[in-house]
C-alpha positions as a LaTeX table, in Angstrom:
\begin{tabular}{lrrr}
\hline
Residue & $x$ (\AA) & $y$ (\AA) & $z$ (\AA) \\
\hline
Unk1 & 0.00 & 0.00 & 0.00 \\
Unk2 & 2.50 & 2.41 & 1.03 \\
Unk3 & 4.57 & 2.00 & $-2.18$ \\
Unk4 & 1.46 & 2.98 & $-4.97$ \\
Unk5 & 0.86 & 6.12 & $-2.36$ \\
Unk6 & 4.46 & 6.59 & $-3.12$ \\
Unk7 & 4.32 & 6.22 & $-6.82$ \\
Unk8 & 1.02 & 8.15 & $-7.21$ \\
Unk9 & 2.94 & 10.92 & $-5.52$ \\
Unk10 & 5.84 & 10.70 & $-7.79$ \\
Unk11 & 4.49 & 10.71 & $-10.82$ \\
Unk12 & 2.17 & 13.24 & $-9.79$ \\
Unk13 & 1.54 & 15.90 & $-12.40$ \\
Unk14 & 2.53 & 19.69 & $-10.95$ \\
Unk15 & 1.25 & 22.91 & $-12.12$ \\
Unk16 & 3.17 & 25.09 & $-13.90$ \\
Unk17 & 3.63 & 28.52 & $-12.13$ \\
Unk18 & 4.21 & 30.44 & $-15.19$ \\
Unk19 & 5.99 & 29.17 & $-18.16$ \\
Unk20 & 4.48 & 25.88 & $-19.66$ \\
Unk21 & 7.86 & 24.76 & $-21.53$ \\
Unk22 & 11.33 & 25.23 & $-21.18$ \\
Unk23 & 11.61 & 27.89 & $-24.08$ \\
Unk24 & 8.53 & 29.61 & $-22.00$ \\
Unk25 & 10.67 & 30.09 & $-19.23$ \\
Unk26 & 13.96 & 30.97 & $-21.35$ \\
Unk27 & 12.44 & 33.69 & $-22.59$ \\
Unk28 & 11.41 & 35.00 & $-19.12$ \\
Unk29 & 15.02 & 34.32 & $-17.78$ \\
Unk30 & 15.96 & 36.56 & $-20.61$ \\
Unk31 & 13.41 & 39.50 & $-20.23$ \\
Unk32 & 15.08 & 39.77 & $-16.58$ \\
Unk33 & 18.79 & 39.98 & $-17.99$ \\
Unk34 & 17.56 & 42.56 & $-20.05$ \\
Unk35 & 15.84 & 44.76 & $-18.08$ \\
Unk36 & 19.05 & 44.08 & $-15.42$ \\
Unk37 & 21.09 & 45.10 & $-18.54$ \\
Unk38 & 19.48 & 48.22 & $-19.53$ \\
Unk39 & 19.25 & 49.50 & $-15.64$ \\
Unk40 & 22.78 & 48.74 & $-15.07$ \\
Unk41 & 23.84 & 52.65 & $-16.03$ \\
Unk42 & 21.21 & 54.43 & $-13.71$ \\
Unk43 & 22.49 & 51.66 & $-10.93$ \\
Unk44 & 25.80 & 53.43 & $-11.19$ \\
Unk45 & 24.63 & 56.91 & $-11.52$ \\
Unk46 & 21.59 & 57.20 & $-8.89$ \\
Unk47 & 23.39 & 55.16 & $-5.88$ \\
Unk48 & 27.06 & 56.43 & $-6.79$ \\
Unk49 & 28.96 & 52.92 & $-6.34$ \\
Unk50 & 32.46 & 52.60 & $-7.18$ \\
Unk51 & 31.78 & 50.12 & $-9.44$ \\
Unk52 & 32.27 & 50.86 & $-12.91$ \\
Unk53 & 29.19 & 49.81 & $-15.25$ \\
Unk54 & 31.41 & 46.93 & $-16.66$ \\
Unk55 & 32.34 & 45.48 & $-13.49$ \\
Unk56 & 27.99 & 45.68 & $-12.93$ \\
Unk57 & 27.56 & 43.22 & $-15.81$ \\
Unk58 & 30.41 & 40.93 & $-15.24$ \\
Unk59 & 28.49 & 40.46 & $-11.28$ \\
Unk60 & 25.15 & 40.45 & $-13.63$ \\
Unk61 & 26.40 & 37.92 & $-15.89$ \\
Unk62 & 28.26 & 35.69 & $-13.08$ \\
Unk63 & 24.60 & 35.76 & $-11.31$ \\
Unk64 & 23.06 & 34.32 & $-14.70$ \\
Unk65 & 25.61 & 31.91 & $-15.29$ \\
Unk66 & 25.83 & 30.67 & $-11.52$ \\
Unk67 & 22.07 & 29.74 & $-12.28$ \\
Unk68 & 22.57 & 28.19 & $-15.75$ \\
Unk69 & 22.28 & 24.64 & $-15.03$ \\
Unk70 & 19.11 & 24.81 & $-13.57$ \\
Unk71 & 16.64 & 22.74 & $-16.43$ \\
Unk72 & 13.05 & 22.62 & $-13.38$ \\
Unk73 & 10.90 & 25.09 & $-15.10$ \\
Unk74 & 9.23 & 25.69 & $-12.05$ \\
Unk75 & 12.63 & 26.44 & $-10.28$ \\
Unk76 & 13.66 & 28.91 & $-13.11$ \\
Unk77 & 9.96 & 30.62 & $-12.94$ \\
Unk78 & 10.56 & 31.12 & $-9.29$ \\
Unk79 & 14.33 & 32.18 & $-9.59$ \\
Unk80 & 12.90 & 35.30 & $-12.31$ \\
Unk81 & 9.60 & 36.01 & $-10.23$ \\
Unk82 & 12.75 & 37.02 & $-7.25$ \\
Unk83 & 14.66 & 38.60 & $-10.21$ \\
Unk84 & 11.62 & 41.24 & $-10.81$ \\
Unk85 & 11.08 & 41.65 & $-7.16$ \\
Unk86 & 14.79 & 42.44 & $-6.95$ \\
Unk87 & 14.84 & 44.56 & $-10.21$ \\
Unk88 & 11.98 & 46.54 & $-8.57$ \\
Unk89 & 13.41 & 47.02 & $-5.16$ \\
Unk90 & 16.22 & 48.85 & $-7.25$ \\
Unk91 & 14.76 & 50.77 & $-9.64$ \\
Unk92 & 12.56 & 52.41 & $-6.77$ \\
Unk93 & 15.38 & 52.72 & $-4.48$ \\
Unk94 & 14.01 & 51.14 & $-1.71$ \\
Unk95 & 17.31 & 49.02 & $-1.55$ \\
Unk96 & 20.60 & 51.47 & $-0.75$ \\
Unk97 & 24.35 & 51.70 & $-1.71$ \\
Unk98 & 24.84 & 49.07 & 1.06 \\
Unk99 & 22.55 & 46.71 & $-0.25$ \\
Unk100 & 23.61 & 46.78 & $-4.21$ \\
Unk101 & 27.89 & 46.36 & $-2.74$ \\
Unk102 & 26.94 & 43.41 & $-0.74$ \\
Unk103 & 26.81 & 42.30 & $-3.78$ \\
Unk104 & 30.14 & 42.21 & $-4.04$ \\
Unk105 & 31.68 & 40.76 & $-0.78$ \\
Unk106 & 35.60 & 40.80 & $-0.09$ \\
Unk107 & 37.64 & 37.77 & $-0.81$ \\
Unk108 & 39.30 & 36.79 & 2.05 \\
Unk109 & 42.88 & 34.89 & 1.58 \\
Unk110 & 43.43 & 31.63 & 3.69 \\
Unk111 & 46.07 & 32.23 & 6.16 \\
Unk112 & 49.61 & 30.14 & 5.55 \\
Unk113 & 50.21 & 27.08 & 7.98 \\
Unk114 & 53.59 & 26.03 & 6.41 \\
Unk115 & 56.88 & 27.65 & 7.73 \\
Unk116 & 57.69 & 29.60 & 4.46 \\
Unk117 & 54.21 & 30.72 & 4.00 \\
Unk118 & 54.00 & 32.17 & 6.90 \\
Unk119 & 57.90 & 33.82 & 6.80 \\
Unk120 & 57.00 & 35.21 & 3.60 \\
Unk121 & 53.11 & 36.89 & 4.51 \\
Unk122 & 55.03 & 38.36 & 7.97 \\
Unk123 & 52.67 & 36.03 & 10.21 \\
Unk124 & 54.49 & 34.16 & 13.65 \\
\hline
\end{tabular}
């Protein structure tokens, strides 16, 4: 018994939240890059980052391509819907300078354990 229950819930058909195919939702994914794209100038220019508009679409594109892999439609309908809500939290500048350089957080070296590591960075 409990192994059909487990089957009908597998093979379970699931509603799509917005795209119905995977060219549906590639299209969406897209729109978002876009509209990121063509906002990427007045990100520089209204919050004053030190971030030239080049170094803005390299994090834009590393974002996209971080998320590339992802084949669920329903996982990539999601991952826009939060791409809009983020796109609109900028362009109405209820997120601040802090907010858009979190984006970029500092890389942080690992400290040397070997002798010569550590004689050469200046740590005991």
């Amino acid at each position: 018994m409990a192994g059909r229950e487990t089957m009908k819930a597998a093979c379970k058909r699931v509603r799509p939240i917005m795209s119905t195919n995977f060219s549906d939702a590639r299209r969406r994914a897209l729109g978002l890059y876009r509209a990121f794209y063509r906002y990427i100038p007045y990100v520089v220019k209204y919050f004053d980052i030190p971030k030239s508009e080049n170094d803005c679409r390299r994090k834009l594109r590393e974002y996209f391509y971080k998320n590339a892999c992802i084949t669920d439609i329903r996982i990539i309908d999601v991952l826009v819907i939060k791409g809009y809500i983020e796109l609109k939290e900028i362009t109405h500048q209820w997120q601040q300078k802090g907010h858009i350089m979190a984006h970029w957080k500092p890389t942080y070296e690992r400290k040397p354990t070997d002798f010569v590591g550590k004689f050469l960075s200046g740590v005991d």
